[in-house]
C-alpha positions in Angstrom: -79.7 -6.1 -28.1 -83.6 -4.8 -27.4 -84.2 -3.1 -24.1 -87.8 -2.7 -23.0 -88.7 -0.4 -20.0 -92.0 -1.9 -17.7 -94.6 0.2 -17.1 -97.7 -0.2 -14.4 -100.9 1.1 -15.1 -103.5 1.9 -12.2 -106.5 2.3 -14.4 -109.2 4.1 -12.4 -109.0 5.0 -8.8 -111.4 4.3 -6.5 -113.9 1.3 -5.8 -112.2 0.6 -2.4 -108.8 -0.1 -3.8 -107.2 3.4 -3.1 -104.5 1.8 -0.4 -104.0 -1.3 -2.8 -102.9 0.7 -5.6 -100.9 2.7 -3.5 -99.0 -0.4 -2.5 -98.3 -1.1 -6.4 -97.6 1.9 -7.1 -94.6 1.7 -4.1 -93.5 -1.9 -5.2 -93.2 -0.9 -8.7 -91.3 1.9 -7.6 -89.1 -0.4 -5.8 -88.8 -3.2 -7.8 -87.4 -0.5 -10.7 -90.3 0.1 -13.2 -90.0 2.9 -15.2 -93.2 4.9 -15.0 -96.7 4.3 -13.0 -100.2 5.7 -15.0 -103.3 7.0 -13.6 -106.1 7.1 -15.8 -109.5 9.1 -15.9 -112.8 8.7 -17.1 -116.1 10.4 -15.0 -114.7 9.5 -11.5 -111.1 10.1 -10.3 -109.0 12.6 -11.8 -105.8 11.4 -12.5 -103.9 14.5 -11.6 -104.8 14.0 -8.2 -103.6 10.5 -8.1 -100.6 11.2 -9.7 -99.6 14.0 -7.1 -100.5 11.4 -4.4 -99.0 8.6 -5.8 -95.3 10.8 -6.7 -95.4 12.3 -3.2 -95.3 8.5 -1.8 -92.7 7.1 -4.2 -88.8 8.0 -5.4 -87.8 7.3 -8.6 -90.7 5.9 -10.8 -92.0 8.4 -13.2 -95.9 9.3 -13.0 -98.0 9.5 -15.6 -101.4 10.7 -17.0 -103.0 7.8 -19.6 -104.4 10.0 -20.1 -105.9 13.9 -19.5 -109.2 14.3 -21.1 -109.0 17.0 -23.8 -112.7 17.8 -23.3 -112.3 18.0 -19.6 -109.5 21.3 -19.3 -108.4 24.3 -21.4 -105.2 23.7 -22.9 -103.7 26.2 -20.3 -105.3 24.5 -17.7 -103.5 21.3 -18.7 -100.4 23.0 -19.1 -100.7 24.3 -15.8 -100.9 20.8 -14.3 -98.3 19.4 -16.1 -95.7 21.9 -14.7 -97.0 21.7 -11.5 -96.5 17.6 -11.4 -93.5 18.0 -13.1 -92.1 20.9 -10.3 -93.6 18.8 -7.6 -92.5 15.4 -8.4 -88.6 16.2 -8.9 -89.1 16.2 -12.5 -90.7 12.5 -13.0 -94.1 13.7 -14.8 -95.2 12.2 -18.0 -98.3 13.8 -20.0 -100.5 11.9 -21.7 -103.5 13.2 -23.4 -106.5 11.6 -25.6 -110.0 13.1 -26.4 -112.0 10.1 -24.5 -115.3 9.5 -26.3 -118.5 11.2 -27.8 -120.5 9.9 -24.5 -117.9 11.1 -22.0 -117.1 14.3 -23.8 -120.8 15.6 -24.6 -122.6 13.8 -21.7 -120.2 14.6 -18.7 -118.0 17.5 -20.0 -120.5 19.2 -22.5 -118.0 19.4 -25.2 -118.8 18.4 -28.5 -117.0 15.7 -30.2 -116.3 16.9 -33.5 -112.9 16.9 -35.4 -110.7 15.4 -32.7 -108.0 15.4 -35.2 -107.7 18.8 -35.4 -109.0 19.8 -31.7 -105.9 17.9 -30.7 -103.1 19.3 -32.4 -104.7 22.8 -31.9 -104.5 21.7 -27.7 -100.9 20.2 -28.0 -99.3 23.6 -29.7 -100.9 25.4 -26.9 -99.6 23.2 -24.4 -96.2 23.2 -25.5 -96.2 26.5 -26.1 -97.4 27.4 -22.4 -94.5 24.7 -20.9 -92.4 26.2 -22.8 -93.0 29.4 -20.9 -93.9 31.3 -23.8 -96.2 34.3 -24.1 -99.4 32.4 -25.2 -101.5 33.4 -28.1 -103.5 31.2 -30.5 -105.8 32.4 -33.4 -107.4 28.7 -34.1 -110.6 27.0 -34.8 -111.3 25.6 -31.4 -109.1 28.2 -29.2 -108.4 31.8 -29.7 -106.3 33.2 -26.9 -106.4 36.1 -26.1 -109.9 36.9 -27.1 -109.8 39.6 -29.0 -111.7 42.7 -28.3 -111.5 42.4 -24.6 -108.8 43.0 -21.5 -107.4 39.8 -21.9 -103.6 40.0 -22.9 -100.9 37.3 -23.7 -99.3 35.7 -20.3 -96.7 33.3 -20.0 -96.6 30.8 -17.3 -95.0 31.4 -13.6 -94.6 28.0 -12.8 -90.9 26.6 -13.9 -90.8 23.0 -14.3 -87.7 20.7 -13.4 -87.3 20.0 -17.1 -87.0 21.8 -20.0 -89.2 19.1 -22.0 -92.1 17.6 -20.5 -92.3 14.2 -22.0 -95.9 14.2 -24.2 -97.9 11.1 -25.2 -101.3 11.0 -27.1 -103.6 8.0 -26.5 -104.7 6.7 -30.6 -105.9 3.7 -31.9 -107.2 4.9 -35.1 -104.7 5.1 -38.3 -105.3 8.8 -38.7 -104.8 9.8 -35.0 -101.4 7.2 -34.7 -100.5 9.4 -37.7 -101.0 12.5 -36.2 -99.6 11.5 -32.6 -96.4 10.4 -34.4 -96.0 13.9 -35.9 -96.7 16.3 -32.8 -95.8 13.4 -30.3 -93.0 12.1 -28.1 -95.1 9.0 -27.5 -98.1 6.8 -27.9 -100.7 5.3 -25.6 -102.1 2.2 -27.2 -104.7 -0.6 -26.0 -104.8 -4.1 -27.5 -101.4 -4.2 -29.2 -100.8 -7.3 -30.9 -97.3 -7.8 -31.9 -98.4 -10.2 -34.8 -100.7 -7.5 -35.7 -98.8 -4.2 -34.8 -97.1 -2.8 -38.6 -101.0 -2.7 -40.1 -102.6 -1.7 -36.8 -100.2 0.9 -35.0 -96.8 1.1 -36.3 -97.0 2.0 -39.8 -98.8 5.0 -39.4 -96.7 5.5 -36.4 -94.3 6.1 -38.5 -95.5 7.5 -41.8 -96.5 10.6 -38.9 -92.5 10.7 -38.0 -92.0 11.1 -41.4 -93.9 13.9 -42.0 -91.9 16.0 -39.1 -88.8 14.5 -40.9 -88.0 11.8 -38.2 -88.3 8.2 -37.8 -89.4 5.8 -34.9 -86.0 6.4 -32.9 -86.4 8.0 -29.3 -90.3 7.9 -29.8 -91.9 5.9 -26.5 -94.4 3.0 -28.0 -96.3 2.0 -24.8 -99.2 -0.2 -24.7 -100.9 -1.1 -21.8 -101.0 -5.4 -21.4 -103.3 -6.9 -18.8 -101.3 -10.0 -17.2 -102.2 -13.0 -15.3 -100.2 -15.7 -14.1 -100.9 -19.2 -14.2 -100.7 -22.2 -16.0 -104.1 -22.5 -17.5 -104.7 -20.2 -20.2 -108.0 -20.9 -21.1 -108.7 -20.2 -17.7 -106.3 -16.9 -17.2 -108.3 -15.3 -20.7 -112.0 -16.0 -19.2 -110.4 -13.1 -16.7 -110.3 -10.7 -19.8 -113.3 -11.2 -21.3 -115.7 -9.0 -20.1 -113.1 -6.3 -20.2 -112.5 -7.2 -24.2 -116.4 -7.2 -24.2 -116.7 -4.0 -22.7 -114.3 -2.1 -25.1 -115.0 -4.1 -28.2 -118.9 -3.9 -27.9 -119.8 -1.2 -25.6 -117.2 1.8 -25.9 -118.5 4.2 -28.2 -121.7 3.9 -29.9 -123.1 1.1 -33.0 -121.2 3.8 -35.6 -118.5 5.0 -34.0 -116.3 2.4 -31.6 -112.7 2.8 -32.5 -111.8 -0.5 -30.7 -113.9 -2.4 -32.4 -112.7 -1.2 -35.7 -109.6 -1.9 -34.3 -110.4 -5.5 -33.9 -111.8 -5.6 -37.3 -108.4 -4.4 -38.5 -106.9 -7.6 -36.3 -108.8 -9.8 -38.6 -111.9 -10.3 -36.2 -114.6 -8.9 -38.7 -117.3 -11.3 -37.8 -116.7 -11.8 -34.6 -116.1 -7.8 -33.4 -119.8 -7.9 -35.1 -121.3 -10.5 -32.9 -119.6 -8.8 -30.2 -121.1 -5.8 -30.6 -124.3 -6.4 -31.3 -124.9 -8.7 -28.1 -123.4 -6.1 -25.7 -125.4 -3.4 -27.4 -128.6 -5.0 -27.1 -127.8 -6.0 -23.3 -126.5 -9.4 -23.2 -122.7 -9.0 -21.7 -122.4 -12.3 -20.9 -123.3 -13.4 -24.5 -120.6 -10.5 -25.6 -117.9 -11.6 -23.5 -117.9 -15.7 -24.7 -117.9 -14.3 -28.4 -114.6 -13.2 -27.9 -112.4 -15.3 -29.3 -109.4 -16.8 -27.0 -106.6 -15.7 -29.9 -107.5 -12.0 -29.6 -107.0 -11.9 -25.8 -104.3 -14.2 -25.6 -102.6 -11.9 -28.4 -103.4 -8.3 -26.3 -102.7 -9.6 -23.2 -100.0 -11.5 -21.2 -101.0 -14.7 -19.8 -99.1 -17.9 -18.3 -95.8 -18.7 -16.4 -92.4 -17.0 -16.5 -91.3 -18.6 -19.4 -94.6 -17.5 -21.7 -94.7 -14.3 -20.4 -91.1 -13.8 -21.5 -91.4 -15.1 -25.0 -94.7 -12.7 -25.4 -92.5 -9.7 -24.0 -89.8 -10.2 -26.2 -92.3 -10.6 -29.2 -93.6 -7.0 -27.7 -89.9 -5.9 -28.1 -89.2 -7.4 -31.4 -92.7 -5.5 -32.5 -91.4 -1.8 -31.6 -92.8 -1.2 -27.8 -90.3 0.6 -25.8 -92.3 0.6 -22.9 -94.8 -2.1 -21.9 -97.5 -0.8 -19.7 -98.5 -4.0 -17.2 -102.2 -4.4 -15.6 -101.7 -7.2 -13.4 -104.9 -9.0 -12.9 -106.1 -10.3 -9.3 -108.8 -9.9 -6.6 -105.9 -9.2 -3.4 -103.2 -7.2 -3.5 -100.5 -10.2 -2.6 -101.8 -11.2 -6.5 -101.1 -7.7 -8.1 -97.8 -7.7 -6.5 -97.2 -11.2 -7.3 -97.5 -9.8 -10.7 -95.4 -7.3 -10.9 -92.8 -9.1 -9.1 -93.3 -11.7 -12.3 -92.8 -9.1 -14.7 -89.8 -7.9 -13.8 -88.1 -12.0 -13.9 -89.7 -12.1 -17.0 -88.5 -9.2 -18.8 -84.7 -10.4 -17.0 -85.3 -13.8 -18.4 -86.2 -12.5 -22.1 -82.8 -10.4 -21.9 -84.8 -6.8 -21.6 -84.1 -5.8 -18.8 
């Protein structure tokens, strides 16, 4: 029988709502979810929230979704990661991604150019620095230690609670899902569609376990889901719109938006277009009614109990291992109201 583990994810700190996702992070915790995310863009860091979050909660494993590449050194990252994992009691979860050309060149000042290969050069020096190893890298984007110069190989002081630090990448497109599934233990993915998930995720998934001579077994598929509960879906995927809008048209640039490609991939050519080109010229509203009802209600979970556990168990059926829930609502009695309907859900589906 499937087993799905239920994940929540915080998004961004801030914007007044510090003490409210402090709450969910503490009834999640509770009501037995498996991990909590933090994520980071130009305004809280989400090793920060992390420690706060795992110095306020007991079993629930924290999580970046994700570090920014452009944003530390490798060593720096590794660093972090030990620290969390030493301070936590051995419940840290690292997840990394190389954000986007805007972030990394306008806020970081790191050019965006072959993230491919900048991110496997980054995860062999992380691993090799958790690993406690003397660190030395001759590479195209990091040479440690320089050469010619005082600097000499260290290994790090810090010894975290576990041998193996759990590592996810953050990939939508088919040549970084390939590549995470190689030098992974996990992916961090955004608008999964089960009907949709062998062409869009999975396949390269696992044609990059293949290539380290492994298969999809003991590798953590985690997408993140926004939920809302109610019986009017029309109503409950008007919530998502503007988010869909925001990712599918405004993340990235005209050339290079990897979510909209991804929706293109889904089967929503014309529309990803339209999309796109209304959000880009300044008309959200315009962007968000152009997205069609069948691509949120496919990424997201929406409904009662009952719908919400046939989706989660077409989530299961589809490969995720651990479904990353963004509960929806304006109070926190709502977001709790949601988690507290995810976890009967997943029970009712037989998950649990």
């Amino acid at each position: 029988m499937s087993r799905m583990r239920l994940g929540i994810n915080l998004g961004y700190w801030g914007a007044g709502m510090d003490a409210d996702n402090l709450a969910v992070a503490r009834e999640a915790d509770r009501l037995g979810y498996a991990v909590c995310w933090a994520a980071e863009a130009y305004g809280s860091d989400a090793a920060t929230v992390l420690s706060w979050v795992a110095a306020q909660t007991e079993r629930i494993d924290v999580g970046s979704a994700i570090f920014q590449i452009p944003a530390r050194t490798p060593t720096m990252t590794a660093m972090t990661a030990a620290t969390l994992d030493s301070l936590s009691g051995g419940r840290f979860r690292l997840g990394l991604g190389v954000s986007g050309p805007q972030v990394s060149e306008g806020w970081y000042g790191v050019k965006f150019d072959k993230p491919l290969a900048r991110t496997r050069e980054y995860v062999e020096i992380v691993r090799k620095a958790m690993a406690r190893e003397r660190v030395t890298h001759d590479g195209e984007h990091w040479t440690l230690p320089l050469p010619d110069g005082p600097g000499k190989p260290i290994k790090l002081t810090v010894h975290p609670v576990r041998e193996h630090i759990p590592l996810y990448i953050a990939a939508i497109g088919p040549k970084n899902l390939e590549q995470t599934g190689e030098i992974a233990d996990g992916a961090l993915v955004i608008f999964f569609a089960p009907e949709h998930a062998e062409e869009t995720t999975l396949g390269s998934l696992r044609a990059g376990r293949a290539k380290a001579g492994k298969d999809l077994e003991g590798f953590d598929v985690v997408p993140t889901v926004p939920m809302a509960v109610g019986d009017d879906i029309d109503a409950l995927a008007d919530i998502f719109r503007p988010y869909t809008a925001l990712y599918v048209g405004g993340m990235g640039s005209a050339k290079q938006n990897f979510y909209n490609k991804l929706a293109r991939r889904m089967g929503y050519e014309k529309e990803a277009a339209e999309i796109q080109e209304k959000y880009l010229s300044g008309d959200k509203a315009g962007a968000a009614a152009a997205v069609p009802r069948r691509l949120i209600d496919s990424t997201a979970l929406l409904g009662g109990v009952e719908r919400i556990a046939d989706r989660m168990q077409a989530y299961a059926d589809a490969g995720v291992t651990t479904l990353s829930l963004a509960p929806a609502g304006f109070t926190l009695d709502e977001r709790i109201a949601g988690l507290r309907t995810g976890v009967e859900a997943l029970e009712r589906a037989g998950l649990a």
